[in-house]
C-alpha positions in Angstrom: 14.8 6.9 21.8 14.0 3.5 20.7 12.9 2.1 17.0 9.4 1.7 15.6 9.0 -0.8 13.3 6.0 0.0 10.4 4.2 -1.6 7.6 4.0 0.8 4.7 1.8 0.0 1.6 2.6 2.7 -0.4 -0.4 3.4 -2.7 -1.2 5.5 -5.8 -4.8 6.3 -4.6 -4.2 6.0 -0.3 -1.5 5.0 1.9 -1.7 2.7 4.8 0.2 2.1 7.3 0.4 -0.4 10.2 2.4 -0.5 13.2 1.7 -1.5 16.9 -0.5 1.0 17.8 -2.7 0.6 14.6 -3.9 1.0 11.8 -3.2 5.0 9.3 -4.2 5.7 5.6 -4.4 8.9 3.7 -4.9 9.9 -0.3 -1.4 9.9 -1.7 -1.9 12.5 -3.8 0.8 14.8 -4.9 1.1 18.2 -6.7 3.4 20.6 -6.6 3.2 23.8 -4.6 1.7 27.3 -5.4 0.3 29.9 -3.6 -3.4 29.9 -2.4 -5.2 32.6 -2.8 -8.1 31.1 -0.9 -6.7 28.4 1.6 -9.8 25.8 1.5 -9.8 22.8 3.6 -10.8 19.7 1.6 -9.7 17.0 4.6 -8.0 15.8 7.7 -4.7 14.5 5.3 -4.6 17.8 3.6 -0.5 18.5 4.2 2.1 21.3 3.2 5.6 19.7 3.0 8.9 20.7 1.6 11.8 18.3 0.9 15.3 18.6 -0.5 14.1 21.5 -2.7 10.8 20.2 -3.9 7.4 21.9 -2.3 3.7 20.8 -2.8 0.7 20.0 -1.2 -0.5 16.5 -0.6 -3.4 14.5 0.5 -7.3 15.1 -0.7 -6.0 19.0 -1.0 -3.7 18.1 -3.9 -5.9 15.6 -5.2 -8.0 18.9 -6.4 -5.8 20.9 -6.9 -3.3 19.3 -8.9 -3.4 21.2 -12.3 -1.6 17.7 -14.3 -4.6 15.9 -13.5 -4.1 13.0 -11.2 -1.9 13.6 -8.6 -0.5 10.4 -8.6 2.5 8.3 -10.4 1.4 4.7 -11.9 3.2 2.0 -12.9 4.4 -1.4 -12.1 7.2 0.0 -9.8 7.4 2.3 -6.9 11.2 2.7 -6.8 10.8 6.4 -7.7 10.7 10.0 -5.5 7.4 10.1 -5.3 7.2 6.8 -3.1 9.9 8.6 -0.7 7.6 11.4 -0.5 4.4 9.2 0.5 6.7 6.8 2.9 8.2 9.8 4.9 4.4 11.4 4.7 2.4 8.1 5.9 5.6 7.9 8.8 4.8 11.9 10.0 0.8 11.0 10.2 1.5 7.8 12.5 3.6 9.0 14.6 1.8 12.5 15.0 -1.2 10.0 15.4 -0.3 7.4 17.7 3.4 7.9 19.0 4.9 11.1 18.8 9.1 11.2 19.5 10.3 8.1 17.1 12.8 9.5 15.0 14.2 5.9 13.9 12.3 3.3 12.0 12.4 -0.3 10.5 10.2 -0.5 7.8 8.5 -3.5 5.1 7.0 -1.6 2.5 5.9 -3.1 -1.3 6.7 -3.4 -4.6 4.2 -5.4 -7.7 4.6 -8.9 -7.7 6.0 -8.0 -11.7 8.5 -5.7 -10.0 9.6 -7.7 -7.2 13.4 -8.1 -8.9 16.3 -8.1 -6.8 17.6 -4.6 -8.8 14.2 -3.2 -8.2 14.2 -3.8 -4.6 17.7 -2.6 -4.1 16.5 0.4 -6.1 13.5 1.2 -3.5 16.3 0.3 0.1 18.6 2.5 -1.8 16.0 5.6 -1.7 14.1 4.7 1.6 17.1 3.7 3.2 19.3 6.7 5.6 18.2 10.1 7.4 15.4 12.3 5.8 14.5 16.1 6.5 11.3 17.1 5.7 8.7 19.5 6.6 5.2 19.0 7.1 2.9 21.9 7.5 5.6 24.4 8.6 7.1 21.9 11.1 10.8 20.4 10.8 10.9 17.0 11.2 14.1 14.5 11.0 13.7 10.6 10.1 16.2 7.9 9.8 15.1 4.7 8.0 17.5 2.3 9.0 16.6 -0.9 8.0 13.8 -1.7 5.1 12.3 -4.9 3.6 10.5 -5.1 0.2 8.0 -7.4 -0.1 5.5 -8.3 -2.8 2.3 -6.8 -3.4 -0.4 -9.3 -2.8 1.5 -12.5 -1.5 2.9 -10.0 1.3 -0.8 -10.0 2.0 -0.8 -13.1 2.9 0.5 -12.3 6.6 -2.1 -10.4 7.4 -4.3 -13.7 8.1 -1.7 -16.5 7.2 -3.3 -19.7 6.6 -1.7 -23.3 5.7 -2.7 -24.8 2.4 -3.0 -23.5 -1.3 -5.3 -20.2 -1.8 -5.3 -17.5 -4.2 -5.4 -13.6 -3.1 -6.5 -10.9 -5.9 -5.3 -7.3 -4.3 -6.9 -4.6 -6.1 -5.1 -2.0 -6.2 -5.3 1.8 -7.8 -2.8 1.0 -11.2 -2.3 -2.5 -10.8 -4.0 -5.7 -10.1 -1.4 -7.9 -8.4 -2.6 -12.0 -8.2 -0.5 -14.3 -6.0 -0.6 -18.1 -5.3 0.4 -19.1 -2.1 1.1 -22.5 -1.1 1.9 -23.3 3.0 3.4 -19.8 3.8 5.0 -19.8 0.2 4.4 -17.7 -3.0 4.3 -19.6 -6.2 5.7 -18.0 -9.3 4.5 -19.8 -11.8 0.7 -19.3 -11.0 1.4 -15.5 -9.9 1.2 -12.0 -11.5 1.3 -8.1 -12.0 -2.0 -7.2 -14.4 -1.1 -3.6 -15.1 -5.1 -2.0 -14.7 -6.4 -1.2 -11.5 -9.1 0.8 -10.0 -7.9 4.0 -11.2 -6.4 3.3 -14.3 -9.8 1.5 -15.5 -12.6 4.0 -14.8 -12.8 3.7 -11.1 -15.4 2.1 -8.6 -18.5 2.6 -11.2 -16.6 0.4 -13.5 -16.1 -2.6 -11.0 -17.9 -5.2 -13.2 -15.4 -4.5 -16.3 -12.4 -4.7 -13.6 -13.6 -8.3 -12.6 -14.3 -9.4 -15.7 -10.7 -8.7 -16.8 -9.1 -10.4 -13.8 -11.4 -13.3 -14.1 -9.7 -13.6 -17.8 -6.0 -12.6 -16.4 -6.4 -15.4 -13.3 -7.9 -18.2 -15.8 -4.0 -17.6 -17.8 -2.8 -18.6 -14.8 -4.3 -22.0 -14.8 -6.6 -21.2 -11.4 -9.5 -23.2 -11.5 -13.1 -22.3 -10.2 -12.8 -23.8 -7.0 -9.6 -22.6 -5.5 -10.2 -21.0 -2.2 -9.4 -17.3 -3.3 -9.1 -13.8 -0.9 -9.5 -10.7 -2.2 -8.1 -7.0 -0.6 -7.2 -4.0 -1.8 -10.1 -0.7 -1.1 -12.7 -2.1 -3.4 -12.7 -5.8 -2.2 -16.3 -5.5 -0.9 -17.9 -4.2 -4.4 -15.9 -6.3 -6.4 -16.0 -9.6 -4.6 -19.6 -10.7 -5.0 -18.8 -10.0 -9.2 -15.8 -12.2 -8.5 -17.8 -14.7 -7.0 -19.8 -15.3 -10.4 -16.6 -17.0 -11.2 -15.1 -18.1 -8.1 -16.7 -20.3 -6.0 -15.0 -20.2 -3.1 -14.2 -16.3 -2.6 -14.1 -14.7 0.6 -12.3 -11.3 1.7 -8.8 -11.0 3.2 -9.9 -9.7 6.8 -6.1 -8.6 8.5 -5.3 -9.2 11.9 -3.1 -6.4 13.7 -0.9 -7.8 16.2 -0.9 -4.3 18.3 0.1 -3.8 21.8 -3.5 -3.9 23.2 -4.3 -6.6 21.3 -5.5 -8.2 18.4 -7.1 -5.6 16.1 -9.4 -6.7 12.9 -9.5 -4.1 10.1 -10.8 -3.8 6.8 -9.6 -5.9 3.5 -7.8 -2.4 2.1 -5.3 -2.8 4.7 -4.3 -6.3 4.1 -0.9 -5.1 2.3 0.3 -3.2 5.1 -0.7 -5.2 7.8 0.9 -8.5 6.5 4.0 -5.9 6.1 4.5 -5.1 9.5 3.7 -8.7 10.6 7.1 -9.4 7.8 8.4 -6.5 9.7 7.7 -7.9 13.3 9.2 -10.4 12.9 12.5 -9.9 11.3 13.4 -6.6 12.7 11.8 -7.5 16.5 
């Protein structure tokens, strides 16, 4: 059987995914498991699993019925068990999806730009990284990760519609805002960061206008200036964009091209991370 090579953004409110068939995402929610009296259906990610011990539901299912309010893990790093949950969960739905048989996989997946450390990445290979056993809605299934990339958060972006020259990209994200300056197919340190509020964490959609007013302030620290061409992703780049562009004055949305095997695919600004990882992926591990 031979390897499929996937982009895996990881995130605490949905996963995406991107390989060469497409495009996935589900809500990442986790809870642990209990037995349901009544067994009601709350959407098409709703899944069962069961790995090394540990049982829950996940998806929009344990999004409501998580009793610890939440169902999710922030923070400015994703090296933790729940990430291996959500990476072996988003690799199940693809490959039920699109391609079912792969058993062996080369992945990219992504840390915050704050987080992208060498220990920290070593950290996240270290627990992706070998042959998993997990079951998903009663049925055994057996991954090996063989090879993994960690790339950041925002600059990894960047792939998904790379561009010569020097442009900003804000990726909104659930917990974390992560801001990256790229310069010719290169991320700048200096003028780049990890802002530890996101969507989520900062009273959701409704609050958009309080969420751009707080990245306009973070961005200005970083010496960006009102007309540097800047993209926005992440799941709420269209509300939050035109409240960017108050600022901003050059502000357009990250728009990812998928380099599938029927072609080139356009998708939707919240898949920006994963598609520039699989492109990272593509072409290392091709």
């Amino acid at each position: 059987m031979s390897k499929l090579i996937l982009g895996v953004d990881p995130g605490n409110y949905r996963g995406k995914t991107a390989g060469p068939y497409g495009v996935d995402s589900y809500r990442t929610a986790i809870c642990d498991w209990f037995e349901r009296n009544i067994e009601e259906d709350f959407g098409e990610d709703d899944m069962e699993f069961a790995y090394e011990g540990r049982k829950g539901y996940a998806g929009t299912l344990a999004s409501y019925e998580d009793q610890f309010g939440g169902g999710a893990m922030y923070g400015d790093s994703k090296a933790h068990d729940d990430t291996l949950i959500r990476v072996l969960l988003a690799i199940y739905r693809y490959t039920t999806k699109y391609c079912p048989g792969f058993e062996r996989f080369d992945l990219v997946v992504g840390q915050p730009i704050i987080s992208h450390k060498k220990s920290e990445k070593q950290k996240l290979e270290l627990l992706l990284r070998g042959t998993h056993n997990i079951t998903v809605n009663g049925k055994p299934f057996t991954f090996t990760i063989d090879r993994v990339g960690v790339a950041a958060e925002g600059s990894g972006a960047s792939m998904a519609s790379p561009r010569e020259g020097v442009y900003r990209i804000i990726d909104v994200g659930s917990g974390t805002v992560n801001c990256a300056s790229i310069s010719d197919y290169r991320h700048i340190n200096t003028a780049s960061a990890t802002f530890n509020y996101g969507v989520e964490t900062s009273g959701g959609r409704e609050n958009a206008d309080a969420i751009a007013r707080a990245v306009i302030r973070s961005t200005t620290q970083l010496k960006w200036r009102k007309t540097d061409n800047v993209l926005v992703c992440g799941g709420i780049a269209s509300d939050i964009m035109p409240l960017l562009a108050e600022h901003y004055t050059q502000i357009k949305p990250l728009i990812p091209q998928l380099n599938a095997h029927n072609g080139l695919q356009i998708h939707l600004p919240t898949f920006a991370n994963a598609v520039g990882f699989y492109e990272i992926a593509r072409l290392t591990y091709a």
